[in-house]
N, CA and C atoms of all chains as a GROMACS GRO file, in nm:
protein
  576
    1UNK      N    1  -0.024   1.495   0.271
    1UNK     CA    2  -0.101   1.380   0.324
    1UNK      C    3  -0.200   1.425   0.428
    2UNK      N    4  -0.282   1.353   0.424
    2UNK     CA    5  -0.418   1.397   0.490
    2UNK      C    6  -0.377   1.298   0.681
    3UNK      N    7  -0.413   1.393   0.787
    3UNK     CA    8  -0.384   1.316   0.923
    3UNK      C    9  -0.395   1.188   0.905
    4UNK      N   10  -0.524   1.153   0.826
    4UNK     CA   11  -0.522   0.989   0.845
    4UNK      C   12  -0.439   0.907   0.775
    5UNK      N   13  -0.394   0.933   0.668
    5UNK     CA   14  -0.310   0.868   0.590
    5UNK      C   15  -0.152   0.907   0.616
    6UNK      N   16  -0.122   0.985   0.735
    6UNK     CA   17  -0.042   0.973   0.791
    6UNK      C   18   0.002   0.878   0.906
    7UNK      N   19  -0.149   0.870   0.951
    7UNK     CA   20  -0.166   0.800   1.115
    7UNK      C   21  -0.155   0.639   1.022
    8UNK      N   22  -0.225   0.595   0.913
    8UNK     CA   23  -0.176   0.462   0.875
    8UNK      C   24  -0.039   0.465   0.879
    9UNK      N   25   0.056   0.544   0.786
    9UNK     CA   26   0.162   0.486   0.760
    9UNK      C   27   0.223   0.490   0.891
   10UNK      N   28   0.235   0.542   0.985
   10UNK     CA   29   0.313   0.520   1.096
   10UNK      C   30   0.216   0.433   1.195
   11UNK      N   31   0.142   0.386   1.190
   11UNK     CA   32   0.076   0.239   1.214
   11UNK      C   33   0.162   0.133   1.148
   12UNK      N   34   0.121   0.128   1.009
   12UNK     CA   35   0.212   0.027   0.952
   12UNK      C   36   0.301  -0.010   0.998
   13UNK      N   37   0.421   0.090   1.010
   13UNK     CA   38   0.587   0.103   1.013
   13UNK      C   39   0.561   0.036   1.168
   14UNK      N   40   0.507   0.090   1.266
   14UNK     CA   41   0.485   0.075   1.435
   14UNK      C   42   0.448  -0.059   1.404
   15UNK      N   43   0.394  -0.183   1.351
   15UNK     CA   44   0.334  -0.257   1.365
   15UNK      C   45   0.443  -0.339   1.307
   16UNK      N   46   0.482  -0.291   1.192
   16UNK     CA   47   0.610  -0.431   1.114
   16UNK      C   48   0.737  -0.418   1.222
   17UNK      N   49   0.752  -0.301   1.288
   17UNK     CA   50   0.887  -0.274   1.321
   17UNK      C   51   0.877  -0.331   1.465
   18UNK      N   52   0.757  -0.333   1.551
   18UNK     CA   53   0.745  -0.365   1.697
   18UNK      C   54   0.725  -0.549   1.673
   19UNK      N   55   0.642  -0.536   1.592
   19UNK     CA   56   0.626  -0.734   1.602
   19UNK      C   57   0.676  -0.791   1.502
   20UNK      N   58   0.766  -0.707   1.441
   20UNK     CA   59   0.856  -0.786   1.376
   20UNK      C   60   0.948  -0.845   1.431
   21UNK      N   61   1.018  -0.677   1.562
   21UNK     CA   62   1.090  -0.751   1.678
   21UNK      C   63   1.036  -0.879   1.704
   22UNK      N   64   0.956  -0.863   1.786
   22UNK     CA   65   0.896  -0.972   1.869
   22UNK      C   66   0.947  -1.146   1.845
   23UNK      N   67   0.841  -1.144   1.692
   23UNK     CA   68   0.856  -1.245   1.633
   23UNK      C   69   0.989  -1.293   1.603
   24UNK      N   70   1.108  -1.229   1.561
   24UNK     CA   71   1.206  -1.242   1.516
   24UNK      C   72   1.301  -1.307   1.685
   25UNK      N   73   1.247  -1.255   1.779
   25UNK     CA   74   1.352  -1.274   1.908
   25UNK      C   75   1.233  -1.358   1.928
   26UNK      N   76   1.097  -1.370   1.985
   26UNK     CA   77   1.069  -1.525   2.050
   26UNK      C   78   1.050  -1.660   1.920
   27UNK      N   79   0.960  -1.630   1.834
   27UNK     CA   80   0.977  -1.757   1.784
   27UNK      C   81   1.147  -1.853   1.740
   28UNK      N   82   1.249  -1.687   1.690
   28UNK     CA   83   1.364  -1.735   1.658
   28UNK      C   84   1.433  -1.841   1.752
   29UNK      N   85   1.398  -1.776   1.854
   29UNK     CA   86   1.460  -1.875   1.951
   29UNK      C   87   1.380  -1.975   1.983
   30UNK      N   88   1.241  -1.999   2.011
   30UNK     CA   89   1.171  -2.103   1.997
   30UNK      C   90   1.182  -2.228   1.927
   31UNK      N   91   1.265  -2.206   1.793
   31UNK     CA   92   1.270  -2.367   1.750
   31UNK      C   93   1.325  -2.426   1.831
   32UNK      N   94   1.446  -2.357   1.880
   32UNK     CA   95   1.591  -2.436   1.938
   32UNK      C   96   1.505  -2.475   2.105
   33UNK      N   97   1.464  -2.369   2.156
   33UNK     CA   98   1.394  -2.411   2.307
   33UNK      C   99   1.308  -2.407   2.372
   34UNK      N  100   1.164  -2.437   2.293
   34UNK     CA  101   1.031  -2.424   2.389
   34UNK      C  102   1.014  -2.433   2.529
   35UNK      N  103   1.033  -2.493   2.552
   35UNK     CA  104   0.987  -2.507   2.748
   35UNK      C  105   1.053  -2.414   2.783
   36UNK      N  106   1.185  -2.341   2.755
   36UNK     CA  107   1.236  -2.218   2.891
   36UNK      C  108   1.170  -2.063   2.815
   37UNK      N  109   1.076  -2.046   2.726
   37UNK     CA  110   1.047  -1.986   2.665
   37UNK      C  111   0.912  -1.956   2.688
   38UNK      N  112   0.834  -2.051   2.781
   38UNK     CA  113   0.745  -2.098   2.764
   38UNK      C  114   0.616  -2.004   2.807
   39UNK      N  115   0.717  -1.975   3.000
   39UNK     CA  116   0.645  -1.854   3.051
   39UNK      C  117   0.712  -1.757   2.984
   40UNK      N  118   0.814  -1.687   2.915
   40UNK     CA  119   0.879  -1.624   2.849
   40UNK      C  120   0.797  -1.545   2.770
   41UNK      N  121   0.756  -1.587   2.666
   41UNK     CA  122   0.667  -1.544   2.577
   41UNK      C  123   0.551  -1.469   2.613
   42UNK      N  124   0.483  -1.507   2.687
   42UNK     CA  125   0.378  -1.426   2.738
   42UNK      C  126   0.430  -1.312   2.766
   43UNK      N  127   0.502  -1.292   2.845
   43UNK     CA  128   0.529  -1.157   2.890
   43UNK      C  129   0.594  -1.064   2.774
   44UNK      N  130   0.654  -1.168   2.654
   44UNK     CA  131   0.701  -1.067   2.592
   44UNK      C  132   0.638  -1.008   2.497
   45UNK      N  133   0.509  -1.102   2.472
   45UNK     CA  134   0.387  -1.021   2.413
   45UNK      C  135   0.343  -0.965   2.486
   46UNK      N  136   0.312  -0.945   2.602
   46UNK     CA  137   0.260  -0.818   2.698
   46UNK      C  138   0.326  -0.674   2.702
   47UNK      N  139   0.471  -0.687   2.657
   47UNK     CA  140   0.579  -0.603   2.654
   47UNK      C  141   0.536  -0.553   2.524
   48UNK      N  142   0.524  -0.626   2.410
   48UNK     CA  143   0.497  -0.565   2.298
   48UNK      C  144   0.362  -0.549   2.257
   49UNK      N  145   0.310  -0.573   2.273
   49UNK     CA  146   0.146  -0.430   2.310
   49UNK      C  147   0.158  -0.342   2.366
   50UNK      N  148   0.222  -0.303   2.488
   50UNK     CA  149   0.224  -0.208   2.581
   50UNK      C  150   0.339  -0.113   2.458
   51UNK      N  151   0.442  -0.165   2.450
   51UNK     CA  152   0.546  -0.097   2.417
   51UNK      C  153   0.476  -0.024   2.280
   52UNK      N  154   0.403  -0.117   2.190
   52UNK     CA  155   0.311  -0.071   2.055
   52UNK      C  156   0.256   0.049   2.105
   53UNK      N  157   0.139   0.024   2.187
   53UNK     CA  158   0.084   0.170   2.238
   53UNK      C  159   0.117   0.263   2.281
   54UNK      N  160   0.239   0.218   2.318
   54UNK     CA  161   0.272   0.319   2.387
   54UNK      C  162   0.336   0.438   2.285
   55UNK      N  163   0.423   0.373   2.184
   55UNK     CA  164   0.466   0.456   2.073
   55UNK      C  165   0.352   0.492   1.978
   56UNK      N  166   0.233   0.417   1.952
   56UNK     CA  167   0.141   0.470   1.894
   56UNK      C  168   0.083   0.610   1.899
   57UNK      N  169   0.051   0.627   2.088
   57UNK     CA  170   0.004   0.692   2.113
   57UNK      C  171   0.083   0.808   2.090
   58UNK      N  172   0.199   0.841   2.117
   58UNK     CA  173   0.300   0.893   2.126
   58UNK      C  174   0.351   0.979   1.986
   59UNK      N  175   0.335   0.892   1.891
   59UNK     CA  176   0.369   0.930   1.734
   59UNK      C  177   0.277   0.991   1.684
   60UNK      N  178   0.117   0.979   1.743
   60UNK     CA  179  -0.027   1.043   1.720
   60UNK      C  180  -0.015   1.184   1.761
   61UNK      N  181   0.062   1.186   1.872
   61UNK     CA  182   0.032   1.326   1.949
   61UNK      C  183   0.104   1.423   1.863
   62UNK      N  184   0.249   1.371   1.841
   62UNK     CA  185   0.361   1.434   1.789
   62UNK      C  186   0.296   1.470   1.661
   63UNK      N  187   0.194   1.395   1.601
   63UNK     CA  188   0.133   1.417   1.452
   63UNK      C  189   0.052   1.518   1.478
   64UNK      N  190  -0.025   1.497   1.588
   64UNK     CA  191  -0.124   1.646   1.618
   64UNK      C  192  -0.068   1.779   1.640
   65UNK      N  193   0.053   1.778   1.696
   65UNK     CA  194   0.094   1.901   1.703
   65UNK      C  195   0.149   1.966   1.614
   66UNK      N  196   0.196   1.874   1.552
   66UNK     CA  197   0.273   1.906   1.431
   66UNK      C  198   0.147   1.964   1.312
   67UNK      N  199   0.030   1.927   1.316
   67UNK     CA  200  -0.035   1.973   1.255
   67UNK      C  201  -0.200   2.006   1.325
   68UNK      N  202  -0.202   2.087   1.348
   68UNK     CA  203  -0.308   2.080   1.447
   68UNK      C  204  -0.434   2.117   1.406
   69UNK      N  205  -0.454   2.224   1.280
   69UNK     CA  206  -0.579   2.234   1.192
   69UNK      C  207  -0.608   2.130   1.177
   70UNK      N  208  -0.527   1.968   1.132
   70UNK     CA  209  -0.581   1.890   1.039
   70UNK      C  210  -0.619   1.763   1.113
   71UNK      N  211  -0.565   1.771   1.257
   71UNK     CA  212  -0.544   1.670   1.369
   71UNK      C  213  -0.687   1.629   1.374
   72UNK      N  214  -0.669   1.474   1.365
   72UNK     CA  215  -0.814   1.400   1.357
   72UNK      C  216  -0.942   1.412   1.270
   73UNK      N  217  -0.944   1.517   1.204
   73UNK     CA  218  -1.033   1.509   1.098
   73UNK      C  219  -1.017   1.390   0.970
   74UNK      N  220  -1.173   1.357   0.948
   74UNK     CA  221  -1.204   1.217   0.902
   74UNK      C  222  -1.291   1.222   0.784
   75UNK      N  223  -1.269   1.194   0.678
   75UNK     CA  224  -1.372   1.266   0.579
   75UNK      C  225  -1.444   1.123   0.524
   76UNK      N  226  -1.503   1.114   0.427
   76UNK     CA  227  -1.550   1.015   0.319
   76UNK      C  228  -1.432   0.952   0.279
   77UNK      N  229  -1.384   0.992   0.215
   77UNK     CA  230  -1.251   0.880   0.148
   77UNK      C  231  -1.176   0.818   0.201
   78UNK      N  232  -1.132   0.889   0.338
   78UNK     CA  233  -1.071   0.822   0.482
   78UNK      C  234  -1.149   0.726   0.468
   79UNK      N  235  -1.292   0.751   0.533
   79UNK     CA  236  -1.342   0.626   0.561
   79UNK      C  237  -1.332   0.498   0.484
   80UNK      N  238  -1.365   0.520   0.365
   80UNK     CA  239  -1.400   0.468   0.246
   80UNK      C  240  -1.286   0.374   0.243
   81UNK      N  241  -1.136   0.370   0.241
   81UNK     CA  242  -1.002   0.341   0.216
   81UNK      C  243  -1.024   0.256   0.335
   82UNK      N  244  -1.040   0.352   0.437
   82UNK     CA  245  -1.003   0.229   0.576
   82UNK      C  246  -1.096   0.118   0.584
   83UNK      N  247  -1.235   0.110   0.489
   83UNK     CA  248  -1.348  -0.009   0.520
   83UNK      C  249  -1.285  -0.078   0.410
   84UNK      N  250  -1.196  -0.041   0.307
   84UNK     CA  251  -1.152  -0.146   0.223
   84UNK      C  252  -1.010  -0.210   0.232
   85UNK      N  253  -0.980  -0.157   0.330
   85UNK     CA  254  -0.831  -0.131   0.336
   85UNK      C  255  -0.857  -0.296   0.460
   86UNK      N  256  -0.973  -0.260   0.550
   86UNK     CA  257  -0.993  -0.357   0.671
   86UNK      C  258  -1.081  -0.467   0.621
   87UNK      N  259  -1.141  -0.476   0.448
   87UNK     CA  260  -1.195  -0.574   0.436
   87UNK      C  261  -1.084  -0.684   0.363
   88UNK      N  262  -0.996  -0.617   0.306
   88UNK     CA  263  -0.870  -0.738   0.268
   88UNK      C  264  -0.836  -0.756   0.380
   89UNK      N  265  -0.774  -0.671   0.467
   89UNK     CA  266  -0.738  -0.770   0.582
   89UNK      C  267  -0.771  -0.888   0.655
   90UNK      N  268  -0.923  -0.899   0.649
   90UNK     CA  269  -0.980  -0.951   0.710
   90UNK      C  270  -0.989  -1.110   0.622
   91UNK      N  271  -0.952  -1.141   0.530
   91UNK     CA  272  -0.960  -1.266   0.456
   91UNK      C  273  -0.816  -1.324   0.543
   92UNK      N  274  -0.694  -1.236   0.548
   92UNK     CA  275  -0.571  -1.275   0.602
   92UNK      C  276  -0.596  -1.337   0.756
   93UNK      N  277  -0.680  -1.244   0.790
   93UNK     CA  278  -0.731  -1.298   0.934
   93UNK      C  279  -0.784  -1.373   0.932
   94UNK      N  280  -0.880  -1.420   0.847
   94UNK     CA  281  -0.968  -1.570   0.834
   94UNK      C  282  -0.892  -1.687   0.796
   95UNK      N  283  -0.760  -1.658   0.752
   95UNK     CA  284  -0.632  -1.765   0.669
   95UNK      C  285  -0.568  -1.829   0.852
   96UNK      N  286  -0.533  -1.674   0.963
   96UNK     CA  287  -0.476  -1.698   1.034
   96UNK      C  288  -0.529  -1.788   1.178
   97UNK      N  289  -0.705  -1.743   1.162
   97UNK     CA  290  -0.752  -1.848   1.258
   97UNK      C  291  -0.764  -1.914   1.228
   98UNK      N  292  -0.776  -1.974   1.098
   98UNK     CA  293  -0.790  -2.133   1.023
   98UNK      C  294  -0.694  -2.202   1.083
   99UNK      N  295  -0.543  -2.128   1.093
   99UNK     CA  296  -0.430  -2.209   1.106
   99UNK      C  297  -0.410  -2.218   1.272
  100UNK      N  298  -0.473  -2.103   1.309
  100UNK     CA  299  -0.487  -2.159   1.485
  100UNK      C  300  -0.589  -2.310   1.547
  101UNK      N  301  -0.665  -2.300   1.393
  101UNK     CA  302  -0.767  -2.414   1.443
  101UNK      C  303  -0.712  -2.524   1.410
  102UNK      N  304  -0.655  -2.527   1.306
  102UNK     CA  305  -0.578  -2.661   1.262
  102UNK      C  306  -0.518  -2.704   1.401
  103UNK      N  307  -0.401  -2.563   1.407
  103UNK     CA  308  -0.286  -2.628   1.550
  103UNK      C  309  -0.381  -2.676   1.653
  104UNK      N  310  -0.464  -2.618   1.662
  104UNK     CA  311  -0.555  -2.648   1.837
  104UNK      C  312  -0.570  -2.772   1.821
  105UNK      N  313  -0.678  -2.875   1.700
  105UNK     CA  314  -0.733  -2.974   1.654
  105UNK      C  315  -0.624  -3.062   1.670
  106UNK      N  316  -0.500  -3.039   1.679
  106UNK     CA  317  -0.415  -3.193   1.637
  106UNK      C  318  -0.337  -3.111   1.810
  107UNK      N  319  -0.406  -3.059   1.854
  107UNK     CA  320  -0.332  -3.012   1.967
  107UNK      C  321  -0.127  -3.034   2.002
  108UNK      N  322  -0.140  -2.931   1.926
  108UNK     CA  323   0.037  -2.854   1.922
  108UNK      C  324   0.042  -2.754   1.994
  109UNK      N  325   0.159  -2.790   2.060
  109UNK     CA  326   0.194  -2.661   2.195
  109UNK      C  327   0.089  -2.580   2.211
  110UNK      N  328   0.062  -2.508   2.308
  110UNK     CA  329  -0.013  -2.390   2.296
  110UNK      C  330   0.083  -2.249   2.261
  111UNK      N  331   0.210  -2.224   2.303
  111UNK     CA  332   0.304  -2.223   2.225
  111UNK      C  333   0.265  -2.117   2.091
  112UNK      N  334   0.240  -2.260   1.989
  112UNK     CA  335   0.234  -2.205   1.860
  112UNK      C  336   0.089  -2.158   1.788
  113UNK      N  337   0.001  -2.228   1.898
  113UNK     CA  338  -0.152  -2.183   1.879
  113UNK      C  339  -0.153  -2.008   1.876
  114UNK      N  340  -0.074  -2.001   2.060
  114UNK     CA  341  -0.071  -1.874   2.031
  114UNK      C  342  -0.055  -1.734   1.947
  115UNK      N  343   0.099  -1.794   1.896
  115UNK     CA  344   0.176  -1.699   1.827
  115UNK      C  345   0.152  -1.726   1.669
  116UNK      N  346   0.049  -1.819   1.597
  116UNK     CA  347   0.019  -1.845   1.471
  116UNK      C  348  -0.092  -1.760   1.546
  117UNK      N  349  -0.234  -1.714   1.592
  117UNK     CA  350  -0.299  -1.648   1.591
  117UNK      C  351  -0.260  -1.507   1.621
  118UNK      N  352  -0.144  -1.479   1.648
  118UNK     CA  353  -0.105  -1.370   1.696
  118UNK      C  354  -0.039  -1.261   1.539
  119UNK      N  355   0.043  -1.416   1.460
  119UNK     CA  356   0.062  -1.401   1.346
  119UNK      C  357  -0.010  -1.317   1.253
  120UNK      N  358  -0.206  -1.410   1.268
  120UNK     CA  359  -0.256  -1.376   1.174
  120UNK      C  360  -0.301  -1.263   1.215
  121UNK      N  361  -0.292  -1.213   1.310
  121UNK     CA  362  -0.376  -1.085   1.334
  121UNK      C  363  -0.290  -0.992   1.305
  122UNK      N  364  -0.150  -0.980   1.304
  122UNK     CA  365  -0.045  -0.857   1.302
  122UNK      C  366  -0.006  -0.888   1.106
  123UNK      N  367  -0.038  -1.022   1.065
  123UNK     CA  368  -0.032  -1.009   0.856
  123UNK      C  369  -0.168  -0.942   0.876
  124UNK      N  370  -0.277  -0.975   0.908
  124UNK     CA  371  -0.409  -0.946   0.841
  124UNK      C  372  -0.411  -0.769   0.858
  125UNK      N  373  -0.314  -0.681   0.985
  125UNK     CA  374  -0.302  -0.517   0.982
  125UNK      C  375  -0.182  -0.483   0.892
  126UNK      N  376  -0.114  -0.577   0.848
  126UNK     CA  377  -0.007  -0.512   0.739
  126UNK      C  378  -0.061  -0.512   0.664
  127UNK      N  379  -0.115  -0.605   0.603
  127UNK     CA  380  -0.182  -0.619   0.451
  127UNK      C  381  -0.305  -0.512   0.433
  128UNK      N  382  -0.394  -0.482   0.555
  128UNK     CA  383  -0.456  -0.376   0.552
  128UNK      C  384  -0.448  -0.223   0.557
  129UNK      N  385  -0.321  -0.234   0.609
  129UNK     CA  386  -0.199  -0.086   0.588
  129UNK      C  387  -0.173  -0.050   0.429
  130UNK      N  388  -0.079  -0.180   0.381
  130UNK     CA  389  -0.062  -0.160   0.291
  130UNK      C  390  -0.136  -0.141   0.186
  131UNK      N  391  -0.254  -0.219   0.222
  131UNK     CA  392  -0.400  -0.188   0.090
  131UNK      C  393  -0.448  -0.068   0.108
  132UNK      N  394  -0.451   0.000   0.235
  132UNK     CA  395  -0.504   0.162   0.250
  132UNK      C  396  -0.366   0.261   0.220
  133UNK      N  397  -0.257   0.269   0.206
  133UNK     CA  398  -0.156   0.324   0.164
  133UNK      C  399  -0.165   0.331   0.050
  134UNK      N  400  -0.143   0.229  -0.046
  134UNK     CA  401  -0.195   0.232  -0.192
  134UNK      C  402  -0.326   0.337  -0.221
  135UNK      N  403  -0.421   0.296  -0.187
  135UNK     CA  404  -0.532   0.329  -0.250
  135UNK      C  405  -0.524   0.526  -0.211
  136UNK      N  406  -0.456   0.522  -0.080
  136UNK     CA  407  -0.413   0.671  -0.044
  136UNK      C  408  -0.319   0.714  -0.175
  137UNK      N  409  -0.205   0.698  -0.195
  137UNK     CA  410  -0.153   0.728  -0.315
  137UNK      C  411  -0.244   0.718  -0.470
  138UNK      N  412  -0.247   0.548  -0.513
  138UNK     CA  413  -0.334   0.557  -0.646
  138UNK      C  414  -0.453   0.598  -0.668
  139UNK      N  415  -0.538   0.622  -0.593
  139UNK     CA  416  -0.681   0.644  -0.559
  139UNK      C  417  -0.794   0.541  -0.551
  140UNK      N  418  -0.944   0.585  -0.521
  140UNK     CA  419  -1.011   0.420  -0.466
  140UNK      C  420  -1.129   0.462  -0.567
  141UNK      N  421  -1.090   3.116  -0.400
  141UNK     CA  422  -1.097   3.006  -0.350
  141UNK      C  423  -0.986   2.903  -0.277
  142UNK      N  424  -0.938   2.922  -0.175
  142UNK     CA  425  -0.836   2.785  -0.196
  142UNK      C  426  -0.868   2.663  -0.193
  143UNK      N  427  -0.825   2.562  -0.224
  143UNK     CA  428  -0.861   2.406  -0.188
  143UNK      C  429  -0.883   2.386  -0.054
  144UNK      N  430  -0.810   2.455   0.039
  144UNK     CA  431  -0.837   2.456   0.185
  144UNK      C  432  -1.044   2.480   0.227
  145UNK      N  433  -1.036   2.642   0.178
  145UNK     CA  434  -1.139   2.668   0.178
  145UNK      C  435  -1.233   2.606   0.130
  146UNK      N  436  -1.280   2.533   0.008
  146UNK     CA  437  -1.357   2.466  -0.038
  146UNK      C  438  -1.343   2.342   0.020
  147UNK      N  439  -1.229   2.285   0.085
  147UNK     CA  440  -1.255   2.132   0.182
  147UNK      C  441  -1.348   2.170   0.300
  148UNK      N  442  -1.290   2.281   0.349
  148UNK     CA  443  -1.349   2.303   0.518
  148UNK      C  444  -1.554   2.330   0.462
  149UNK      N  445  -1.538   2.423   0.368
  149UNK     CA  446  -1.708   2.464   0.329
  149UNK      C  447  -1.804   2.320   0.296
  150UNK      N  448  -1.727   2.201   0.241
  150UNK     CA  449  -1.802   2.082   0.241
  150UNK      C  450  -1.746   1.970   0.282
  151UNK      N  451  -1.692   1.998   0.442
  151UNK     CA  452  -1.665   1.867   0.537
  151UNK      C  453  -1.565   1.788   0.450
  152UNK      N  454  -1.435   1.815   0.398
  152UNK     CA  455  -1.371   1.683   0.358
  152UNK      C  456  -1.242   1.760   0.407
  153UNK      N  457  -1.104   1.619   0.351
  153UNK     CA  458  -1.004   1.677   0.361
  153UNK      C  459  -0.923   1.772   0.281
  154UNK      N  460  -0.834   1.852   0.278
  154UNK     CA  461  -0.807   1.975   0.181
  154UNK      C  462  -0.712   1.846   0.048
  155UNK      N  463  -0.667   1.731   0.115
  155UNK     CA  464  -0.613   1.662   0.069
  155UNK      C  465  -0.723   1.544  -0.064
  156UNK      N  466  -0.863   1.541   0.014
  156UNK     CA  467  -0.916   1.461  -0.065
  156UNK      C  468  -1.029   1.590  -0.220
  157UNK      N  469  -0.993   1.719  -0.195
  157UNK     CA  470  -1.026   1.746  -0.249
  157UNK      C  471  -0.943   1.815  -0.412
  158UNK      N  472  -0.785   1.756  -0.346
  158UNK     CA  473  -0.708   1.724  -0.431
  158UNK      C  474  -0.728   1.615  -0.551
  159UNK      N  475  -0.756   1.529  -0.416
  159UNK     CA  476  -0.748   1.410  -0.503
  159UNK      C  477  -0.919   1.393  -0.588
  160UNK      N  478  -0.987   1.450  -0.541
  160UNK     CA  479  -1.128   1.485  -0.666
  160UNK      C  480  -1.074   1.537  -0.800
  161UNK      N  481  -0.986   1.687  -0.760
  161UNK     CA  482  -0.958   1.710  -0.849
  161UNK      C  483  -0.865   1.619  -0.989
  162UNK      N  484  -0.768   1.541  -0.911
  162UNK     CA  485  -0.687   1.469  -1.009
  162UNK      C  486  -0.758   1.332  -1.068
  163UNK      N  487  -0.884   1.311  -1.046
  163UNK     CA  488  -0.920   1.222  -1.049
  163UNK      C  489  -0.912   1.077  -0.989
  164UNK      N  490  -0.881   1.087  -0.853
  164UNK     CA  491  -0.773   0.947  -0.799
  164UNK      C  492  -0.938   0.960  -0.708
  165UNK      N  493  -1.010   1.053  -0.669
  165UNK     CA  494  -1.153   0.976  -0.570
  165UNK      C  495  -1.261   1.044  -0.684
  166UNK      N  496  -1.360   0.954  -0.649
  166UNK     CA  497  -1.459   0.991  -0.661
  166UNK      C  498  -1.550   1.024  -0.565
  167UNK      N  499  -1.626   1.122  -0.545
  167UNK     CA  500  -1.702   1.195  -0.426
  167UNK      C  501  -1.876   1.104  -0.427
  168UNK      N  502  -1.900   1.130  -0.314
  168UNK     CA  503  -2.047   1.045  -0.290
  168UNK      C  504  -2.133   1.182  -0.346
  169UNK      N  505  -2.260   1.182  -0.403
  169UNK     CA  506  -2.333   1.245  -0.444
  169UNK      C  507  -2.387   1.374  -0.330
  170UNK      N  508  -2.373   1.292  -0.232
  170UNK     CA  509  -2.375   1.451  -0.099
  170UNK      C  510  -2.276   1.555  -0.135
  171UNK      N  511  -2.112   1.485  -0.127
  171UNK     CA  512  -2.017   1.538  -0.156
  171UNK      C  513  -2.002   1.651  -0.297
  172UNK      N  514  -2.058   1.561  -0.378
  172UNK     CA  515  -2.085   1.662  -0.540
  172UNK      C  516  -2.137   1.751  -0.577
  173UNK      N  517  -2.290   1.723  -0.499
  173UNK     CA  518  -2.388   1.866  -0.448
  173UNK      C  519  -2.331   1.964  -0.367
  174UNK      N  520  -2.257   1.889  -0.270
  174UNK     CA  521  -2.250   2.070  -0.150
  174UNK      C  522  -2.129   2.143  -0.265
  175UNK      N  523  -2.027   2.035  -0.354
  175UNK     CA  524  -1.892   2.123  -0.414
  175UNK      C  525  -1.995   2.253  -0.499
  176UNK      N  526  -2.101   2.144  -0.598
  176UNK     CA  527  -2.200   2.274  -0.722
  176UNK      C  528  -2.246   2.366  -0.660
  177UNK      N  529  -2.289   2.354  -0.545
  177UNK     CA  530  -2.375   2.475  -0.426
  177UNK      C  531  -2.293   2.566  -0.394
  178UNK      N  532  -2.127   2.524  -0.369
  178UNK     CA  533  -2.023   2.629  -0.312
  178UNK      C  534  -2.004   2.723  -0.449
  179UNK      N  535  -2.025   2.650  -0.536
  179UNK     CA  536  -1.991   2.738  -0.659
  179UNK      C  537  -2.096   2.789  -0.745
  180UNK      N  538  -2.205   2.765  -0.668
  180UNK     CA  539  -2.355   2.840  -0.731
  180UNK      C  540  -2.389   2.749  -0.893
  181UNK      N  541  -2.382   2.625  -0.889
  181UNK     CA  542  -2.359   2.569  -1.049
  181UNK      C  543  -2.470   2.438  -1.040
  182UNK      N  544  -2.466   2.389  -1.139
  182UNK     CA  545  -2.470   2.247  -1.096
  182UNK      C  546  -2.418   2.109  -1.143
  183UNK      N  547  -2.459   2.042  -1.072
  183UNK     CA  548  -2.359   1.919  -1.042
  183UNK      C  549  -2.287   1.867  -1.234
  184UNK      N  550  -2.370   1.882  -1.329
  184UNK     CA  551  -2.322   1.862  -1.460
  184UNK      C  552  -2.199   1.963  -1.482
  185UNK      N  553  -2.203   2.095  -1.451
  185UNK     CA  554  -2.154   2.206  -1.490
  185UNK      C  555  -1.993   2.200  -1.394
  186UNK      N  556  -1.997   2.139  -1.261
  186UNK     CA  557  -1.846   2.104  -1.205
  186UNK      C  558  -1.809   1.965  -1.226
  187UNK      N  559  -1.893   1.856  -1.259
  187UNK     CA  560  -1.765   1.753  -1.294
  187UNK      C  561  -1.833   1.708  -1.466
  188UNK      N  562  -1.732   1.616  -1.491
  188UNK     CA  563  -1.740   1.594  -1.600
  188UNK      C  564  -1.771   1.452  -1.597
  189UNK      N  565  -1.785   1.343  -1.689
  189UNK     CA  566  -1.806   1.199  -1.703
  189UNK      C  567  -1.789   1.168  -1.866
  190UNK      N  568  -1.645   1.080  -1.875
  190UNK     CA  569  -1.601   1.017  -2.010
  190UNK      C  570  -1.740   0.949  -2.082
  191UNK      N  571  -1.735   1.037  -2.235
  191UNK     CA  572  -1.864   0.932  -2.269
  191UNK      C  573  -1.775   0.791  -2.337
  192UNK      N  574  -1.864   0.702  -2.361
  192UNK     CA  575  -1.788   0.567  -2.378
  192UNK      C  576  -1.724   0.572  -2.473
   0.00000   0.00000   0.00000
């Protein structure tokens, strides 16, 4: 595997596995209790960005050393994969602010404004993982 | 030649010049020229194209 199509898949995995947490511990508990959750949440998306980057960065380095001829080099097909890989995504992302606009418009919690836009932005990088993973394996 | 060598001589990855070979990419016409140039040929003479 070529650095970059390494650095996706452990993007991917970093991205389903950190806000999958997330989602799974605040919204789970959110049906049952919005208001003590309320300032809650914020911080625990602040926790999970920080905590994302922080392993991002971290799993990057460990990739560079581990291979260090190949560390960061970016060719044509890289590119090529990642502009198609980020143009499906980007319909998922247009699905997910739709649904932030809906919530805003009939004004529902902010709450769920939040974390439905937060939604669409963390489907719209899986689906773009997974479309550049593919095309890394089957070809583009 | 290795695949190494012929990635590094025309800017790609040693990996995407795998995948030229297996047919899974196709190379941009920059890319096709510098491969015929490394090999003194030209561009008909290193790849091929299915006739219909």
């Amino acid at each position: 595997m070529s650095f970059q199509e390494k650095s996706t898949w452990v993007m991917l995995l970093l991205v389903i596995l950190v806000y999958g947490t997330y989602f799974v511990v605040v919204v789970g508990d959110a049906a049952a209790i919005p208001e003590v959750l309320d300032i809650a949440y914020r911080g625990m998306m602040l926790a999970t960005v920080v905590v994302l980057t922080v392993l991002a960065a971290g799993t990057h380095i460990v990739l560079a050393i581990a291979s260090p001829r190949e560390a960061d080099k970016t060719d044509e097909r890289d590119r090529e994969i990642n502009r198609f890989g980020e143009y499906v995504g980007g319909f998922v992302l247009a699905v997910g602010v739709l649904v932030g606009l809906g919530l805003a418009i009939f004004e529902i919690d902010h709450f769920w404004i939040a974390n439905a836009l937060l939604a669409g932005l963390v489907l719209s990088e899986v689906v773009a993982g997974l479309t550049k993973v593919v095309l890394y394996r089957r070809g583009i | 030649m290795t695949q190494a060598d012929l990635a590094d001589r025309i800017g790609v990855t040693r990996q995407t010049v795998i995948a030229i070979e297996q047919g899974r990419y196709s190379p941009s016409l920059e890319v096709a020229f510098k491969i015929a140039r490394v090999f003194g040929r030209s561009v008909d003479d290193v790849f091929g194209y299915p006739p219909d």
